[in-house]
N, C-alpha and C positions, 0 to 999 in steps of 0.2 A: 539539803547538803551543805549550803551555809553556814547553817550552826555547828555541823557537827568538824568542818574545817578549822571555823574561825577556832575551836573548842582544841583542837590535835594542835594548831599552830601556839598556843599557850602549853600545852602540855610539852610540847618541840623547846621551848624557852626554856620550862621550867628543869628539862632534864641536859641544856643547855647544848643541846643540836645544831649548829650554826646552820641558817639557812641564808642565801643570797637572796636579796630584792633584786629581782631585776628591771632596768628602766622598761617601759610599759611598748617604747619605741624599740628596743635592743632586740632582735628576729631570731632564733635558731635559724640554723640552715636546714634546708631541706635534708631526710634522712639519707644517705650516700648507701649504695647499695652496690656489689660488683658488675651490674650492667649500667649503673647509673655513676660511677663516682662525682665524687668533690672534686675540683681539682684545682690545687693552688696556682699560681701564677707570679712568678717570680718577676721582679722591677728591677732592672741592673740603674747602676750609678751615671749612665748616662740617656737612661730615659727608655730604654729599649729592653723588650723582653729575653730574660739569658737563662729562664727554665719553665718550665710546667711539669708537675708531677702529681698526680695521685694522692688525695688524704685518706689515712686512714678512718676508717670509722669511729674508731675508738675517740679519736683527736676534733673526728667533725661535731660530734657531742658535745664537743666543749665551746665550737665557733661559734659568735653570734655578728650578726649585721646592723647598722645601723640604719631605720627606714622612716626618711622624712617624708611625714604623709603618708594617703592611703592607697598611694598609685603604684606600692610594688618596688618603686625605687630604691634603694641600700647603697650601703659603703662599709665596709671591704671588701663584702660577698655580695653580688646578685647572679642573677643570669644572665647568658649570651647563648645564641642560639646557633647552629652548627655552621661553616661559612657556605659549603656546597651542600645542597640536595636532590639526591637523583630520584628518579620515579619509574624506570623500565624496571619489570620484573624479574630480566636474566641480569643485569646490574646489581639488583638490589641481593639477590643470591649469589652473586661472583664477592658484592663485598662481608657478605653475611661470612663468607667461606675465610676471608682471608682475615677477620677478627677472632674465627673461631680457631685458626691456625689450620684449619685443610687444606687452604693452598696456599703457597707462597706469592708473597705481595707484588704485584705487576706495574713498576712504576709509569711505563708507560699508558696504560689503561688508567689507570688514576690520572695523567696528566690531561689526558682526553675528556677525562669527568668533569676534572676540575676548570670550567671553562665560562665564560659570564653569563650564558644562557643556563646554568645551575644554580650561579651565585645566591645566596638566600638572602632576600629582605630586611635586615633588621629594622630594628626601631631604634631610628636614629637620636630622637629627643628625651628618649628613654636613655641610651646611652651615654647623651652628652652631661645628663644630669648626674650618674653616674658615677662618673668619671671626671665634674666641674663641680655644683652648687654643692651637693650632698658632701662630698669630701673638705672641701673647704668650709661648710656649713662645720660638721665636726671634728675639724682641727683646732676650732675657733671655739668650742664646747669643750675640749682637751687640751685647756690652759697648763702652763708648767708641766712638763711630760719629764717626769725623775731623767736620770740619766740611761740606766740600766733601761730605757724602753726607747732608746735612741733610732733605732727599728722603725716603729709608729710615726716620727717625727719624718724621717726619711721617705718613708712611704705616703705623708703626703705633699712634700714638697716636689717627692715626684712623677707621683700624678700629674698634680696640677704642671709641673713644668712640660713634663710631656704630652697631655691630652686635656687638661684643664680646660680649654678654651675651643668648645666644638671639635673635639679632637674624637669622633665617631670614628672618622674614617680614620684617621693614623694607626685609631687602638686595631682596627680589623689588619689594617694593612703590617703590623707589627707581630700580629697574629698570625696570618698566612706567610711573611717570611722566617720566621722562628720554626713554625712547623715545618715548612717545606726542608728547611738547612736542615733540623733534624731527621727526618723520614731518607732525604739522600745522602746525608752523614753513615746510617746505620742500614739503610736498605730492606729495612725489614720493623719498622716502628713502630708499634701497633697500639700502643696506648694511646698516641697523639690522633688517632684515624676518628673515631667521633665527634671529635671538633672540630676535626678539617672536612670530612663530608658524613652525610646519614642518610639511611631511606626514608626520615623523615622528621619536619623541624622539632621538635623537642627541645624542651628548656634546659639548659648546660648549667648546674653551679660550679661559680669560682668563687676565688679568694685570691686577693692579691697581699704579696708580701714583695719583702726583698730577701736577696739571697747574704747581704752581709750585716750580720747583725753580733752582735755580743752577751750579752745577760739575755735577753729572749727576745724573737721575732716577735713577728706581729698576731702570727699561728699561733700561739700560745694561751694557756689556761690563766697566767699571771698579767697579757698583757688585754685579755678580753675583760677581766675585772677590774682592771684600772679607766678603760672607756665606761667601763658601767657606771664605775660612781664616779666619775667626771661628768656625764651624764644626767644621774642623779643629783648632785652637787647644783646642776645648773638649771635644775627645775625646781630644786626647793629657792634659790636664789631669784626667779623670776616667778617665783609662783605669787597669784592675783584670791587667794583665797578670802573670804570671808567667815572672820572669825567668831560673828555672835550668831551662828547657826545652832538648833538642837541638837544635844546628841543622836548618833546613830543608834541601828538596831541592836547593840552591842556596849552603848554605851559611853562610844567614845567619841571624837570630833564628826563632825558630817561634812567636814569641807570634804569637796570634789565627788560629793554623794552626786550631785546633776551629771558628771561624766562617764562615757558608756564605761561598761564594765572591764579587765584586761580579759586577755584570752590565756592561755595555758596549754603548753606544746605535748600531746601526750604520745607514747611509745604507740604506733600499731593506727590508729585514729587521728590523729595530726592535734589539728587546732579546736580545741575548745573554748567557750563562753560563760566564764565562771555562772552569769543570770542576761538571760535577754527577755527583756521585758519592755514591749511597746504599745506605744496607747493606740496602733495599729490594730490590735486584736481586741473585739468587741469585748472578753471578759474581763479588761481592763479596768474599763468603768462600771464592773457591778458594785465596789464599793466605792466608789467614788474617787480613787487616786489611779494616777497611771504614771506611766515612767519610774523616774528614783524614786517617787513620792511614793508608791506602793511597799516598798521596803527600802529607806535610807540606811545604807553604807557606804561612808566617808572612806577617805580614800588610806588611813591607818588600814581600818579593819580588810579594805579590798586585799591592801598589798600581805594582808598575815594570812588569809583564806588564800591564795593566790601562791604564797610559798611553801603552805601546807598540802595542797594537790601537784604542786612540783615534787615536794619532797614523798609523796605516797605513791611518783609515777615515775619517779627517779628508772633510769634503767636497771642501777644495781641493784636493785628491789622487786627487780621479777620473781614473781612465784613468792614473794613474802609480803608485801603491801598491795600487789596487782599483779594480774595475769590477762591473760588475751582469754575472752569467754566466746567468740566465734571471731569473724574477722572486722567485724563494724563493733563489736563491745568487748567495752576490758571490765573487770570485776577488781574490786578494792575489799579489803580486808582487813584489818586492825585492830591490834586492843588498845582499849582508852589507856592505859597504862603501859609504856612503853618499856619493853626489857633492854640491856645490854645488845644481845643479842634476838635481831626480831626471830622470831617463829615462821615457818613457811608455812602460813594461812591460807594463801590463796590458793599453792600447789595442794592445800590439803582439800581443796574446794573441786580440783581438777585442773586450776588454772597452772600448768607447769615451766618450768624452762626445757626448750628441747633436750640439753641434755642431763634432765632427769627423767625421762620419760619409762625406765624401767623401773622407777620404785611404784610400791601399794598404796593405796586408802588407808589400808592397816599401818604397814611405818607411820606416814605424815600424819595421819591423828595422833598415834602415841608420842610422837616426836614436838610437837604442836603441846597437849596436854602437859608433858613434861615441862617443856619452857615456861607455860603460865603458872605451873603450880609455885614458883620461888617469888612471884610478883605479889601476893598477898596469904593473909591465912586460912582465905577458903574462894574458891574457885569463882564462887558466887555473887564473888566481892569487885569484879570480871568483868567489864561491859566487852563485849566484841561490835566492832562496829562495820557493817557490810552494807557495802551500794554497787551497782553496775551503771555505765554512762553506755548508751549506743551514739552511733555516730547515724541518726536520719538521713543527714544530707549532706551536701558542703558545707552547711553555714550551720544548721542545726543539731542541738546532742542533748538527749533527752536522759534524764534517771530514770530507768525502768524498774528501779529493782533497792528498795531501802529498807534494814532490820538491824535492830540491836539485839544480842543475844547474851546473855551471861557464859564463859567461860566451863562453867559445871555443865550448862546445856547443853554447848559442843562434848565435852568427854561422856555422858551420858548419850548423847545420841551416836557418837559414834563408834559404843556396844551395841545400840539397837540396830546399829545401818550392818554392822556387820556378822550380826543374830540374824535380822531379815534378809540377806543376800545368799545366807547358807540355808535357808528354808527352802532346798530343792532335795532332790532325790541323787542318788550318786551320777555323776555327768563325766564319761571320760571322752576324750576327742584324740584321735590319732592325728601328730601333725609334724613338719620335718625340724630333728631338729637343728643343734649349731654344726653338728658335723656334716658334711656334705655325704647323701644319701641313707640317712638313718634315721628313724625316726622315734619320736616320742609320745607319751598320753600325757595328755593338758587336760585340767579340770577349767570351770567354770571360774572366773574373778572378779571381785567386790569393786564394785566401778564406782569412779567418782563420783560426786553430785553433778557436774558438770557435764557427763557422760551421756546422764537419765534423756534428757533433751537433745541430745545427739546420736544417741539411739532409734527411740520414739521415733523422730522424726524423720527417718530414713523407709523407706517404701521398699519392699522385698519381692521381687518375682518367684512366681514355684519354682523355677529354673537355679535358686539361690544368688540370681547376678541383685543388683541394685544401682538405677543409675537413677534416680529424682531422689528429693528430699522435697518435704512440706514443711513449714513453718507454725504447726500448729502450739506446739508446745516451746514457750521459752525457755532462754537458761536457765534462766533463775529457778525454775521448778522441782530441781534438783536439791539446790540447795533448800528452799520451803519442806522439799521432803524429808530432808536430814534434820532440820535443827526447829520446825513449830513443835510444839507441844499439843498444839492442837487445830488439826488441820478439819479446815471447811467443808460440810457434807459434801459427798462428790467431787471431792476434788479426786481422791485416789483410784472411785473409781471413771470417771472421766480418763486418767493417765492409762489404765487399765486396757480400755476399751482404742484407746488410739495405739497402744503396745499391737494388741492383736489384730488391728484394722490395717496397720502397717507393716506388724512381722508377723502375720502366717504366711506366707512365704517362704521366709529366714526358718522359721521351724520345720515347718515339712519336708526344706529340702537340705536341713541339719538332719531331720530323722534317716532319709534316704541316703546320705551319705554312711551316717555312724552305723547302718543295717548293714550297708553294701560291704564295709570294714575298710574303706578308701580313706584317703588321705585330704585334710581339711589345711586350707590355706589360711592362713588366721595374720596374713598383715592387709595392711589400710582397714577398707570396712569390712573387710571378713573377721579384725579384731571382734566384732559387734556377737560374733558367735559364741563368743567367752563371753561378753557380759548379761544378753538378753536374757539367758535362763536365769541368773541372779539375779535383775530387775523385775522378772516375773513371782522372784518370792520372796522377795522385797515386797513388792504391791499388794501379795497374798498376806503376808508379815502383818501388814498395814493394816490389813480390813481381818485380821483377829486371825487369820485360818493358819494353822500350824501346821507341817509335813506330818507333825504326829498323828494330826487327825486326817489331812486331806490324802494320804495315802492308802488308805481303807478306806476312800468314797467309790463309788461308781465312778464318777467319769476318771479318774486317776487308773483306774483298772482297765478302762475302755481303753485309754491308751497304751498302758501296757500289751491289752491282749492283740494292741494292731500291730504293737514293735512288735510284738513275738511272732509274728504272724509276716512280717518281713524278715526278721532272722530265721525263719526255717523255710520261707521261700527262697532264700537265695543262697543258704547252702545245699539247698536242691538244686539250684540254677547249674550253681557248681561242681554238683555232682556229675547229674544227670545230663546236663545242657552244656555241659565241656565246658564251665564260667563265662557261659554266655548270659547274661544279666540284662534282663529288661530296663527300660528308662525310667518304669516306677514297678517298685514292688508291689506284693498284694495291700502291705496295710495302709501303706503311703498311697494307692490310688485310691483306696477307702476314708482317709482321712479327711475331706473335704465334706463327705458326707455323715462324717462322724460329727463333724462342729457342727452338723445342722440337726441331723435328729441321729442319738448313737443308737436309736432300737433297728432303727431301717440299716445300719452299716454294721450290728453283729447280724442280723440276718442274710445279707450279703456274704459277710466271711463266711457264715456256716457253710453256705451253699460251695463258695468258688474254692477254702482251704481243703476240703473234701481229697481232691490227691494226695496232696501233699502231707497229710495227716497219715494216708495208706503207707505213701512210699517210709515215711519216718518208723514206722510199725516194725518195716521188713527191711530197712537198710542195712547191710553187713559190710558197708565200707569201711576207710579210716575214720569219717566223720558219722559211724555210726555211734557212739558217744555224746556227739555231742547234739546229733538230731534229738537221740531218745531225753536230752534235758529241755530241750525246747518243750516234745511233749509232754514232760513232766510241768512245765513252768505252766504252760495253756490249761493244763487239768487246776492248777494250783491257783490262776486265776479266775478261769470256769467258775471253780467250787465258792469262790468270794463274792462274785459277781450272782451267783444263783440263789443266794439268800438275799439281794438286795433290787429296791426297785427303782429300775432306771428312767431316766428324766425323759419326757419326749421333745423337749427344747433345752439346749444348756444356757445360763446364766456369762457373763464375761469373767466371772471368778472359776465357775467349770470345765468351760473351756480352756482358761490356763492351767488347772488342774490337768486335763485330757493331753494338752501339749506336751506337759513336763512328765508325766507318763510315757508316753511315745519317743520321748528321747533321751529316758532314761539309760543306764548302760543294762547290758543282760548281763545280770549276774544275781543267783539267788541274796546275795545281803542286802539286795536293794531291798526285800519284803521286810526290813525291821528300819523302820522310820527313822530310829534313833542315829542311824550308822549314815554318815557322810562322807 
């Protein structure tokens, strides 16, 4: 992954991208979230606090901290931890009620809370550094401060005059009188209520500023780059390097190659380790080097690898250089060749922004292919560069997942993904739609590569619920499906065999609903009903078998003749039985034993359809029409299946054959392959 950064951050140069170094010391803030915010903290001109508010998100993106050492410590931002915490269970739900606005705030109850048997603990020597060493440490790093940042300058002279000197206790005690004046000012205060008490201690980010500022606070995107490179400034000025070292793996100085590597704040996953590498782990020493010495990068090539994985996890680059590929991995995507405007590579991978969640496979390929074709004179000429990082642990993030592709690859494979995903038989689904009470027919839809492994790995009950997921199949297997040219024996069908091990289920009790003519819920994972039949022929795609040919096989017929065989049971049900509908129709309780040997489960139907063939003969109801095409449809599969000889065991390519049979829609055009 190295190479291919250090490799983007030259290309970043060349097309002259500005990207910020930032000091290795300089922290983002933790991500602010609306149960979690940021929340600045105003310094009046006489040492005392005169506001706290709420940062927006958008602005906490931009705050960073200064953290001398590895103990957690910072300045302007750290944390502070709530002053009261309570622990009764009808407490902790009287306050849950009054943050959520259910009931109205009970000063007096809260004054009763808040009492020294609550008070919370802090870490005083934690605070005092804080709030003393750290800030004076970089004020004294933030020489000459322009005028316009006058703000900065303010904010630590008055720190230090107000808490500088073991001033733990003042800061708290300046803390709970600010809140309390506000909470009985307004009687109803409720932003300020998690930092005056919680049901439990949890870390608070602040940010201190002051409230009278001119050209820009201290919250500011211009006045956090001015600490940076004051910062930086003052580490190239103390820096102790040694300058007749070799060059690095790159080429260029190897000073500060001995120093650990920085880390890298990413969207979804936090903190990353551009390389950790310790002579800790025994395969260290199989060649003989451990630590830097295994692969020297000086501290140029760190910090241009280091702004190149910033700038591809940028936020505003979701769904075009990265996307979230489950909750511990994000997926990167790029072409060596950078456009104007990027391309939504990643969204075309599956990895999307929430809100694009209604567009196709089909748009973001064409959309994608368009963009690259103006970058050279043939597609070919194209490197696409794709890695995934999971997050292990806290401390560890591994590459699971690394391929270069040419450009031509991706728009060639993605006619084939979506040639293979219409390799099914016609699929209609009744389901509700935007209008309230009416409903609509949904076909089946070409799902991302990101999908494939999020499908698979979902376990189905007959019942159609699903509440486990397995991990057997990774993200990445989707994309390997879309874009090798040539995939490893067994791979497709291994994918194959985990589809059907996991979703018979999910089909039989698709076939049972689409029989019954009921209504199919198709959000969260019921979406999976829309895409599973097209992952099944897809897979089929894969391993050569066409709808042309596998719809005149036997097991494709066996499933037909068991839909049919639930469609005309249960317009008898209807008929006859007042639409009283059993829990499984006839072919649907036969289907289990169809996956296992299909000669024993048409011998079955022969016996048990036997009414229901009579009653269809001599029906003269409304729905005498459409019984008599059922039996026409059973005669018309009879007659295919009787010139052919059936399997006494199906294969994993058969049985998905048999499935997409069975949940086909009835309709005589399904018998011409061609028609989709």
């Amino acid at each position: 992954m190295l190479n291919e950064l250090y490799h983007l951050s030259e290309v970043l140069d060349g097309i002259g991208i500005p990207i910020r170094d930032w000091h290795k010391d300089f922290k983002q803030l933790p991500n602010a979230t609306p149960r979690k915010p940021c929340y600045k903290i105003l310094v009046g001109s006489d040492g005392s606090i005169s506001g706290i508010e709420p940062i927006g998100n958008a602005l906490v993106s931009f705050l960073r901290k200064w953290q001398l050492g590895s103990n957690g410590y910072s300045f302007p931002g750290f944390n502070i931890l709530p002053l009261y915490c309570i622990s009764d269970v009808g407490e902790r739900k009287l306050l849950e009620n009054w943050n959520k606005g259910k009931e109205p705030l009970d000063m007096e109850t809260l004054k009763q809370w808040c009492t020294k048997k609550n008070e919370t603990k802090w870490n005083e020597p934690m605070l005092n550094e804080c709030l003393g060493k750290i800030p004076q440490e970089l004020k004294k790093r933030c020489s000459q401060i322009p005028e316009e940042f006058v703000a900065l300058e303010n904010l630590f002279e008055r720190v230090d005059g107000a808490w500088g000197n073991n001033g733990c206790g003042k800061f708290i005690q300046a803390l709970k009188s600010y809140i309390w004046k506000r909470i009985e000012a307004t009687g109803n205060e409720l932003s300020l209520l998690p930092i005056l008490i919680s049901p439990k201690s949890e870390n608070i980010s602040i940010f201190l500023d002051v409230p009278d500022w001119e050209d820009y606070p201290v919250a500011h995107e211009n006045t956090i780059a001015l600490v940076n490179d004051r910062l930086l400034q003052s580490e190239k000025a103390n820096s102790n390097y040694v300058y007749d070292q070799p060059n690095d793996a790159f080429g260029s100085s190897s000073d500060g190659s001995s120093e650990t590597l920085p880390g890298v704040k990413l969207p979804k996953i936090d903190k990353v380790i551009l390389r950790a590498m310790s002579k800790e782990s025994p395969c260290q020493n199989r060649y003989g080097n451990t630590d830097a010495a295994s692969f020297r990068i000086g501290e140029d090539s760190r910090k241009r690898t280091k702004r190149a994985l910033e700038w591809l996890g940028n936020p505003s680059h979701e769904g075009e250089t990265w996307g979230q590929a489950d909750g511990k991995e994000l997926i990167f995507a790029y072409p060596a060749v950078l456009p104007k405007t990027l391309p939504k590579l990643a969204a075309c991978f599956g990895a999307r922004r929430a809100d694009d969640s209604g567009s196709r496979f089909e748009n973001y390929a064409k959309d994608v292919v368009d963009c690259l074709k103006g970058l050279a004179p043939s597609l070919k000429e194209i490197e696409l560069r794709v890695f995934s990082l999971r997050k292990m642990d806290k401390a560890r993030t591994k590459v699971v997942f690394h391929r270069n592709y040419s450009a031509q690859r991706l728009a060639e494979a993605a006619s084939e993904w979506q040639q293979g995903c219409a390799n099914i038989p016609l699929i209609r689904m009744k389901s509700w739609g935007e209008e309230k009470g009416k409903t609509i027919l949904v076909k089946p839809e070409t799902p991302f590569p990101l999908q494939v492994a999020e499908c698979l790995n979902r376990v189905w009950k007959l019942d159609g619920t699903s509440k486990s997921e397995v991990k057997s199949i990774p993200k990445s297997a989707g994309i390997e499906l879309l874009l090798e040219e040539v995939i490893s024996l067994g791979y497709v069908p291994h994918l194959l065999t985990v589809a059907l091990q996991n979703g018979r289920g999910l089909f039989l009790s698709m076939g049972n609903t689409l029989h019954r003519t009921e209504v199919f819920k198709l959000d969260g994972f019921g979406k999976h009903k829309q895409l599973m039949p097209a992952i099944l022929g897809l897979l089929l795609w894969k391993l050569g078998i066409k709808k042309e040919g596998y719809m005149n096989n036997s097991p494709y017929m066996v499933g037909r003749m068991l839909k049919l065989a639930d469609d005309l049971h249960a317009i008898y049900c209807k008929e006859v039985r007042k639409n009283s509908l059993p829990p499984q129709l006839l072919g649907n309780a036969l289907m289990t034993a169809a996956l296992d040997s299909p000669t024993q489960a048409l011998a079955q139907l022969a016996l048990r359809i036997a009414p229901y063939l009579g009653w269809a003969r001599t029906n003269s109801t409304e729905s005498a029409g459409l019984s008599r095409h059922f039996l026409k449809e059973l005669g018309h599969v009879e007659g295919k299946l009787r010139d052919k000889a059936l399997p006494t065991r199906l294969d994993d390519s058969e049985k998905a054959q048999l499935l997409l049979g069975y949940i086909s829609t009835s309709n005589s055009q399904t018998e011409d392959p061609t028609n989709n």
